[in-house]
C-alpha positions as CSV (number, residue, x, y, z in Angstrom):
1,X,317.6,191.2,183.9
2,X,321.0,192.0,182.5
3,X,323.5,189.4,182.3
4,X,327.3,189.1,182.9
5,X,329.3,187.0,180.5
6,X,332.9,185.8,181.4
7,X,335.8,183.3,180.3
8,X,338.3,182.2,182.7
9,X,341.6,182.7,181.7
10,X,344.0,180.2,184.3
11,X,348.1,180.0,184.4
12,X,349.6,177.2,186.2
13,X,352.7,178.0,188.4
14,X,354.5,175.8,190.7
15,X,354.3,176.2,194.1
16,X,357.0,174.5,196.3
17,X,358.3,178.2,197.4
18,X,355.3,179.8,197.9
19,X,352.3,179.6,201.0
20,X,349.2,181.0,201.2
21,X,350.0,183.6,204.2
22,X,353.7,184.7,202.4
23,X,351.2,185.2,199.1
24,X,348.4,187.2,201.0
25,X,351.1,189.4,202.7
26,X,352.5,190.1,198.9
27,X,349.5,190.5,197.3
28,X,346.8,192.4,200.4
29,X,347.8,196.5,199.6
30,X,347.8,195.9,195.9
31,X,344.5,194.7,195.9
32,X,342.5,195.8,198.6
33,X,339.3,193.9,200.1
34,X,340.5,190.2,199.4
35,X,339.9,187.1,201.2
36,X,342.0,184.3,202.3
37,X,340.2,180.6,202.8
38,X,342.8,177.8,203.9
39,X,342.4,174.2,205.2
40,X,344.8,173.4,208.2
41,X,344.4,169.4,206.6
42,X,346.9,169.6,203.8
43,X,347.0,165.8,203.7
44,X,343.5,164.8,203.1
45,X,343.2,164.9,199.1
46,X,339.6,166.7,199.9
47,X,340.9,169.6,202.3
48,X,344.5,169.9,200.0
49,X,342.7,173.0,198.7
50,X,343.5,176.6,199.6
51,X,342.1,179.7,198.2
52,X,343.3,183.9,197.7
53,X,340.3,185.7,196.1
54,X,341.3,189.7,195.0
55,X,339.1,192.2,193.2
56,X,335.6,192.5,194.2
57,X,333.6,192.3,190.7
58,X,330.2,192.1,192.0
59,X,328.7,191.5,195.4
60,X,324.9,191.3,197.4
61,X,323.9,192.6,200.9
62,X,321.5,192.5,203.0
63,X,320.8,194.8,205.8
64,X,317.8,196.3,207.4
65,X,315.8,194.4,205.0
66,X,317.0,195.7,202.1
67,X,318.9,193.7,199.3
68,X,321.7,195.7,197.7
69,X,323.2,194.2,194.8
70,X,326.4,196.1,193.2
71,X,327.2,194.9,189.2
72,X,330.6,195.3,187.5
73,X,329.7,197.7,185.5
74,X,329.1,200.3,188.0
75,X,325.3,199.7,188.3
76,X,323.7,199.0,192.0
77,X,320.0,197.8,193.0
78,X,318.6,197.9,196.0
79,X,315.0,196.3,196.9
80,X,313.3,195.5,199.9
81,X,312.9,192.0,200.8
82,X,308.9,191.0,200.9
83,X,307.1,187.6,200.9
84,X,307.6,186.7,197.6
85,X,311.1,188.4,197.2
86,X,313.0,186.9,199.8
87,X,316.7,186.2,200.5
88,X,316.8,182.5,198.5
89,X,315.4,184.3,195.3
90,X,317.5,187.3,195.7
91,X,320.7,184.9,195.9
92,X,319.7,182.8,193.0
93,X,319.1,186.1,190.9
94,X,322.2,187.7,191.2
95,X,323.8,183.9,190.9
96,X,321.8,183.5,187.5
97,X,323.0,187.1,186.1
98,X,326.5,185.5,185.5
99,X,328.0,183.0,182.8
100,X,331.5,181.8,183.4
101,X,332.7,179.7,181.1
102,X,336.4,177.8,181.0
103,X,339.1,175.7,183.0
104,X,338.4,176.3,186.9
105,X,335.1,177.9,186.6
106,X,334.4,176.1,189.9
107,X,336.5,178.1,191.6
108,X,334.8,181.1,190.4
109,X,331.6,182.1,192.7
110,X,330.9,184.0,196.2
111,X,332.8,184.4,198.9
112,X,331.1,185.6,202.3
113,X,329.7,185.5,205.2
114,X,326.1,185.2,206.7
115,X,325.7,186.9,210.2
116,X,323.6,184.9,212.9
117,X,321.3,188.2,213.3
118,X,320.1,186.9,209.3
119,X,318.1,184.7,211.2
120,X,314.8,187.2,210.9
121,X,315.0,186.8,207.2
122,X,314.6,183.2,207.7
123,X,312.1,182.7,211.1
124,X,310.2,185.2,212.9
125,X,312.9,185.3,215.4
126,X,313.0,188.9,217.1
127,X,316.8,190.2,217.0
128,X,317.9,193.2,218.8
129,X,319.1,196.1,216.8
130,X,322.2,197.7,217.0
131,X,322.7,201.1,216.5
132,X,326.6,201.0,217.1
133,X,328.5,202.6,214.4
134,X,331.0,199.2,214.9
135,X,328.2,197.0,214.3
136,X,326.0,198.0,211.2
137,X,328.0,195.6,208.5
138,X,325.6,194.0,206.4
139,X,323.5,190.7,208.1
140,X,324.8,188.9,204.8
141,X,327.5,189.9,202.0
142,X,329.0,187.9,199.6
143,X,331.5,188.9,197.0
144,X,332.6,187.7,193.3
145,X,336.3,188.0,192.8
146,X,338.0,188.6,189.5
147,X,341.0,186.9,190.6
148,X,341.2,183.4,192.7
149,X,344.7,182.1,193.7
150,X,344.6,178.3,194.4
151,X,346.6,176.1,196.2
152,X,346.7,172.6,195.5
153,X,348.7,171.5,198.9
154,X,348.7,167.8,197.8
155,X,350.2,168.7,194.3
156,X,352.7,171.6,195.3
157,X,351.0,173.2,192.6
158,X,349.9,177.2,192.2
159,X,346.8,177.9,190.0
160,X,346.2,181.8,189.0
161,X,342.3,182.2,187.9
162,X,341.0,185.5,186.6
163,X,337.3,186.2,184.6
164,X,337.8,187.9,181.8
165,X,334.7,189.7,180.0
166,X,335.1,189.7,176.4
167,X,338.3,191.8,174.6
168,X,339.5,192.4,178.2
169,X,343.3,192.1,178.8
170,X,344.5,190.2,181.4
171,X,345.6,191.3,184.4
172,X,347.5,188.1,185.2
173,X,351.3,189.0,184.6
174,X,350.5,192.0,187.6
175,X,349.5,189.2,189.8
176,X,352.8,186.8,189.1
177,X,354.9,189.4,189.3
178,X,353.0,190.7,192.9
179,X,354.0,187.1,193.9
180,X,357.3,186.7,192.9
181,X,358.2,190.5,194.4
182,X,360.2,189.2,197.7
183,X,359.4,192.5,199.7
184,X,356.1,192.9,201.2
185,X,355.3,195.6,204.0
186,X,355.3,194.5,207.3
187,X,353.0,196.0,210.3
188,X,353.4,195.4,214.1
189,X,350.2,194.3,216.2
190,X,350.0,195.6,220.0
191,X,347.1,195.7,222.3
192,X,346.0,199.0,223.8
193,X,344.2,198.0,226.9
194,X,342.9,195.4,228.9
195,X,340.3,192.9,227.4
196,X,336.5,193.3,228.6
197,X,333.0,192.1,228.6
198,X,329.8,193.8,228.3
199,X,328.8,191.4,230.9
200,X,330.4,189.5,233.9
201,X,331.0,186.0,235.0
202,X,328.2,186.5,237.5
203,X,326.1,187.8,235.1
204,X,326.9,184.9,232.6
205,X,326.5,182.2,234.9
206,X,322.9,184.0,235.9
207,X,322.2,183.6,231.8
208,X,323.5,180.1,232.6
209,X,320.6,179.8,235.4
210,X,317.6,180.7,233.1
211,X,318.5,178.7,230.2
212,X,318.3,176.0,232.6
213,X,314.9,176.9,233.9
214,X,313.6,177.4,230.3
215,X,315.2,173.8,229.6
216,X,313.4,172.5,233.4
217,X,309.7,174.1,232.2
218,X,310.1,172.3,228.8
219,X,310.1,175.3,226.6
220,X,313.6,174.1,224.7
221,X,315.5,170.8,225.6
222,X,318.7,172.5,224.9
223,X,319.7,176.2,224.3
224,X,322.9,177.9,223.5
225,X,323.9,181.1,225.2
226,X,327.2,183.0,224.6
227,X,329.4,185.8,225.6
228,X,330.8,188.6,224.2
229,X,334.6,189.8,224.8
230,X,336.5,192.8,223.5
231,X,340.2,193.5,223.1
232,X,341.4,197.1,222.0
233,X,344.9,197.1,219.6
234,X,346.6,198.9,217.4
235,X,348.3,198.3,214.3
236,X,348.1,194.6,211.7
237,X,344.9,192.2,212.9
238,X,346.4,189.9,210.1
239,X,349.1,188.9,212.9
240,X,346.5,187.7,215.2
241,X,345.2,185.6,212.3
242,X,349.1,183.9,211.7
243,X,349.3,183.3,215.0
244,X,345.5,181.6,215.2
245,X,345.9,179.1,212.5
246,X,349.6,178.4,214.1
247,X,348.3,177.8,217.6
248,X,344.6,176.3,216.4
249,X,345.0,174.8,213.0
250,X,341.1,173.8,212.0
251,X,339.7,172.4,209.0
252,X,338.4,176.0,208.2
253,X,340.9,178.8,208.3
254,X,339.9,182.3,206.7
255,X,340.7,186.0,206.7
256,X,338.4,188.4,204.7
257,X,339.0,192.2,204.5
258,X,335.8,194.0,203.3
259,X,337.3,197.2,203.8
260,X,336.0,198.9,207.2
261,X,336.3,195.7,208.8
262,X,337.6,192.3,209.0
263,X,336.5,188.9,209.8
264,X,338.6,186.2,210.6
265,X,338.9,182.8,212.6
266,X,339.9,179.3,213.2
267,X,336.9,177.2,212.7
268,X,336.3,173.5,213.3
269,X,332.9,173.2,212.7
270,X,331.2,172.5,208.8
271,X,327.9,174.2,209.1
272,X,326.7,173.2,205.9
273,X,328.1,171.9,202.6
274,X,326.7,170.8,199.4
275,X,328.8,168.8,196.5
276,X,328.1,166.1,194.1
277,X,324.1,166.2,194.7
278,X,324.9,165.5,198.7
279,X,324.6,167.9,201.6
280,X,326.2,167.8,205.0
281,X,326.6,168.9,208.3
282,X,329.4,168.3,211.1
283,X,327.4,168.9,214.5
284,X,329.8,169.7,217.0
285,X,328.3,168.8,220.8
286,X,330.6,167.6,223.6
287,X,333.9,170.0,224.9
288,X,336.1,169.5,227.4
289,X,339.3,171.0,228.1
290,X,342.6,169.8,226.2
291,X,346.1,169.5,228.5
292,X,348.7,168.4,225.9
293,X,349.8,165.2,228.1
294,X,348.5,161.7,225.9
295,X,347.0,159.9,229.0
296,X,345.2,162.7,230.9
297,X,343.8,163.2,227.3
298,X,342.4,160.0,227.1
299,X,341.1,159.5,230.4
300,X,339.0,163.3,229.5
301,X,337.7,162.2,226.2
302,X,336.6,158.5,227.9
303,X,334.5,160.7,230.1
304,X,333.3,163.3,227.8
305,X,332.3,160.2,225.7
306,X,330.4,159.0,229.0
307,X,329.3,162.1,230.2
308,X,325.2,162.1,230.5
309,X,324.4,165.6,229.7
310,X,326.8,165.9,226.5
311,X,325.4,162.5,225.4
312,X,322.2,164.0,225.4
313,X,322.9,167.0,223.8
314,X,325.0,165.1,221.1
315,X,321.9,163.0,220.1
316,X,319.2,166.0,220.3
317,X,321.8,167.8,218.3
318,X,322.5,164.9,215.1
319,X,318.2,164.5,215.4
320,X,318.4,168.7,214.5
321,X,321.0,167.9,211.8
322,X,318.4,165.3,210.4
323,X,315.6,167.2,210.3
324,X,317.2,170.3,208.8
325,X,318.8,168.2,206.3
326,X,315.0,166.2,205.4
327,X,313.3,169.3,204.4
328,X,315.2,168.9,200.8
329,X,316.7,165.6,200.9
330,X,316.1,162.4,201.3
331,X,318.5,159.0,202.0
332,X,319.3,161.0,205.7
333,X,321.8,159.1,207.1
334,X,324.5,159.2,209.9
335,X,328.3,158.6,208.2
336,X,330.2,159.1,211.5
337,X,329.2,159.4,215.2
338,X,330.3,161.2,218.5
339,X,333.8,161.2,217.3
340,X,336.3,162.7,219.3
341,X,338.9,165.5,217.4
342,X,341.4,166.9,218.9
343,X,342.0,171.2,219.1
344,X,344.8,173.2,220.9
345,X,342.5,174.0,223.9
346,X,339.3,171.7,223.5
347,X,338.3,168.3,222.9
348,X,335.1,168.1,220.6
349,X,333.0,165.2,219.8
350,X,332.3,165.5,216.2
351,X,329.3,163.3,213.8
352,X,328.8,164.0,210.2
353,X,324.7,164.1,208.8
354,X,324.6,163.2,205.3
355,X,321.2,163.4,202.5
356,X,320.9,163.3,199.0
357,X,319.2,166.6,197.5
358,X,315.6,165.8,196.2
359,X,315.1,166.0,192.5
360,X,314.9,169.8,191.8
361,X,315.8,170.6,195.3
362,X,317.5,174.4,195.4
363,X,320.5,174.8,196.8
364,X,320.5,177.8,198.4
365,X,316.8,177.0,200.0
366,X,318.8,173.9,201.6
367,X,321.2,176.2,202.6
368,X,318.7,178.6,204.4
369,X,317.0,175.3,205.9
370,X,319.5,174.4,207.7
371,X,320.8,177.9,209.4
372,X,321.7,178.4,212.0
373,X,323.4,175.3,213.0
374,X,321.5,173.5,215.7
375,X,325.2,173.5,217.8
376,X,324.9,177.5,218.1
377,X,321.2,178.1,218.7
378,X,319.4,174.7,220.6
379,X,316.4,173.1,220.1
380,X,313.8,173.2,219.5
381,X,315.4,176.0,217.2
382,X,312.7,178.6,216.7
383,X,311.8,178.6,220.1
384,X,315.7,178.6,221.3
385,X,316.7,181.6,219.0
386,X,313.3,183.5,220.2
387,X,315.0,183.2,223.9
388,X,318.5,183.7,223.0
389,X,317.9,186.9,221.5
390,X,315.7,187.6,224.9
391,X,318.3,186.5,227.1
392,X,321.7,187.9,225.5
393,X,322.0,191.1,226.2
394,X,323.9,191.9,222.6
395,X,323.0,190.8,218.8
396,X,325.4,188.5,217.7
397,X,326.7,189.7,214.7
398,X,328.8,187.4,212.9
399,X,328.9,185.2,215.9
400,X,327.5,181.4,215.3
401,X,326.5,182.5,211.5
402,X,328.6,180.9,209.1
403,X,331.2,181.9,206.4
404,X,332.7,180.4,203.3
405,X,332.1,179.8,199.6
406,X,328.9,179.8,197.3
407,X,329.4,178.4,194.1
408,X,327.6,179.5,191.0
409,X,326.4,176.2,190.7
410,X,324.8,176.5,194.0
411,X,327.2,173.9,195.2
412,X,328.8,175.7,198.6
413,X,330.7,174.7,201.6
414,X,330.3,177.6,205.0
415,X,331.5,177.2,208.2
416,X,329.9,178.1,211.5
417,X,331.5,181.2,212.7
418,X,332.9,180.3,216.1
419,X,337.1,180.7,217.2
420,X,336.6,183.9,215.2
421,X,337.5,187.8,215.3
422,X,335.3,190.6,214.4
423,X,338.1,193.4,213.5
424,X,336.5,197.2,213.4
425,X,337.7,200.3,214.6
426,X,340.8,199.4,216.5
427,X,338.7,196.5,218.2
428,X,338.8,192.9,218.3
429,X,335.2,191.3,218.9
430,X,335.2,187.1,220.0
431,X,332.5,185.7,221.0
432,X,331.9,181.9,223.1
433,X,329.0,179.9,223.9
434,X,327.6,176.2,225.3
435,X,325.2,174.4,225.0
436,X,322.5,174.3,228.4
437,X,320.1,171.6,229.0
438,X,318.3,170.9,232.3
439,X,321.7,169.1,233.7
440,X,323.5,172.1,233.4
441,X,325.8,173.7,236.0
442,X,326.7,177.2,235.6
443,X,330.4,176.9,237.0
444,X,331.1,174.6,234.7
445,X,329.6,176.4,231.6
446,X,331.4,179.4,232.5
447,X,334.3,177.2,232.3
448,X,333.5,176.0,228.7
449,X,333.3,179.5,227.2
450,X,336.4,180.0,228.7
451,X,338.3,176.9,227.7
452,X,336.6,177.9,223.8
453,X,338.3,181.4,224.0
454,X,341.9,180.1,225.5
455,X,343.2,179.8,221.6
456,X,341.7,183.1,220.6
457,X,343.4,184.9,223.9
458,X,346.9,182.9,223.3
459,X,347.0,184.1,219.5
460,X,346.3,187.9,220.9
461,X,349.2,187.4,223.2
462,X,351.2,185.7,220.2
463,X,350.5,188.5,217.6
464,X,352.2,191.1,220.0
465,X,355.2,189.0,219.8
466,X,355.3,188.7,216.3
467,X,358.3,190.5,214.8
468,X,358.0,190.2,211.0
């Protein structure tokens, strides 16, 4: 098994004039396929991070059951996943074929995305195929950047990280000077048509109708369905993205360009992170609608925190957190509970599930243990994702997967993939979902999926508008 050998090479530059979208815009045609990772909390010393990674290096796939790794020099493998090769040991492979040693190594690692359909590399979970040309990215890619911009929001301060193999020259002074440049193209954003839905209301709220049978017979307590909706535009998606993280700032911002497409979102939801020998996981499970006006506020969480039915599906949900979380820890405790957090267009009630790895516990396993989050698939969670994928009338795609950051220390931190575009082909994709347990009404799930998507419509609106 070759190996890659690098030294980080860092220059520190201050940052007061500089922000992570007036960089991206700078820097995006110079280096092509780059990915922007921000943190709408620039106050909390924890979230005062953001990140600009530029220059695929290396980078591993999965699709149709085959695992495609591509090295930097040139070289490319591809093997079929088996029983004893599976996804874990192909991630910890390519992860164990580099050494990076120097200041802000951290910083170096993968940056990516796991679809929800990677589920039937994990479970024996049935996902329908998709033939569609606009659909056949890979079920999982994640990327190792030669260059990683970071922002220390809390310090004003600019950090420029590149990996440098032995006797390479930097490429550094390019990427100050692609900064400092003041001009930077500029594209406008328009939309082409009217957005659709490969299914109606009706036909949602029927979906609605036999989740809640399934929950009424017993074979899940609680199952998440979702819906599909597609805008057609023309022109820069990154506009849509500026005016997302404007009008629904979220711990997890991101835009990645891989080329023929782009993913990109407003995320509040932590699907799974691992730091310091701890993991966690931020189980989302309550939503009601958000008007702006203090009082009316109030008296809809006070209700949402009384409500039965999301009551029930909170505590089923933190119990799903648990167990995921005690297959490879142990000390599995609750830090925070039903905690309401406040969004543009929803109220969420939010808990944080906390365990200590086990001694010689692997990262990425703990990773794959806890995927998908219980909030996007139900529970019990084989049996919900088996009736999902019979139910839904679409794969999900990137949908309810999650996206984010692997370290080459196997520390990582991903976020569930919801508030979030799938850009291909002149085509937004945005997806919504909620949570059905026998209580369920189907008017007023069709209402939550569409209180979930009011940010994502009011940035498409936004973006047209956008004149620079």
């Amino acid at each position: 098994m070759k190996t890659f050998n690098y030294t980080t090479h860092s220059k520190q530059v201050l940052g007061d004039m500089h922000t992570p979208v007036s960089i991206y815009l700078k820097v995006r045609d110079m280096y092509p396929q780059s990915a922007l990772m921000e943190s709408s909390d620039y106050h909390a010393g924890e979230n005062s991070l953001s990140f600009i990674a530029l220059c695929p290096l290396a980078s591993i796939g999965v699709n149709g059951g085959i695992v495609t790794a591509n090295y930097p020099d040139n070289s490319r493998t591809e093997e079929p996943l088996t029983k004893t090769f599976n996804v874990e040991k192909a991630m910890n492979r390519f992860i164990n074929q580099f050494q990076v040693a120097g200041d802000n190594k951290n910083v170096c690692g993968l940056y990516g995305y796991t679809t929800f359909n990677a589920v039937k590399y994990f479970e024996h979970i049935p996902v329908k195929e998709s033939h569609d040309e606009q659909n056949d990215a890979p079920d999982l890619l994640y990327i190792l950047y030669k260059y990683v911009i970071v922002f220390n929001h809390f310090k004003n301060e600019l950090t420029l990280v590149e990996m440098l193999s032995e006797g390479e020259e930097s490429g550094l002074p390019e990427l100050e000077a692609a900064i400092e440049n003041r001009n930077y193209a500029s594209y406008n954003f328009s939309v082409t048509g009217p957005v659709t839905s490969p299914i109606t209301d009706e036909e949602h709220k029927a979906n609605v109708r036999k989740g809640i049978a399934h929950c009424m017979r017993g074979d899940v307590f609680q199952i998440v369905l979702s819906r599909r909706f597609i805008q057609p535009y023309a022109g820069d998606d990154f506009k849509v993205y500026r005016a997302l993280r404007s009008i629904n700032p979220s711990p997890y911002l991101f835009y990645f360009d891989f080329g023929g497409y782009r993913i990109f979102g407003s995320s509040p939801e932590t699907h799974c992170k691992i730091e310091d020998g701890r993991a966690y996981i931020d189980p989302i499970a309550g939503t009601t609608r958000r008007t702006g006006d203090v009082v009316k506020d109030r008296e809809l969480t006070e209700a949402l925190l009384a409500d039965p039915k999301e009551n029930a599906e909170h505590v089923m949900l933190v119990d799903l957190a648990r167990n995921d979380l005690s297959r490879n820890c142990h000390d599995v405790r609750v830090l925070f509970y039903k905690e309401p957090q406040y969004y543009s267009h929803v109220i969420h009630l939010v808990s944080r599930v906390s365990g200590m790895l086990n001694e010689g516990a692997d990262k990425i396993k703990t990773f794959i243990d806890t995927f998908p989050a219980g909030t996007l698939s139900g529970a019990p969670k084989v049996r919900a994702m088996q009736l999902i994928s019979e139910i839904e009338p679409h794969n999900r795609g990137a949908y309810g997967g999650c996206i984010g950051f692997i370290g080459l220390n196997g520390e990582l931190n991903q976020a569930i993939t919801i508030r979030t575009f799938v850009s291909r082909n002149n085509e937004l994709w945005f997806q919504a979902g909620g949570g059905i347990v026998a209580r369920s009404q189907d008017e007023y799930e069709l209402q939550e999926v569409n209180n979930k998507l009011g940010a994502l419509k009011k940035a498409i609106d936004l973006a047209v508008k956008l004149k620079n």
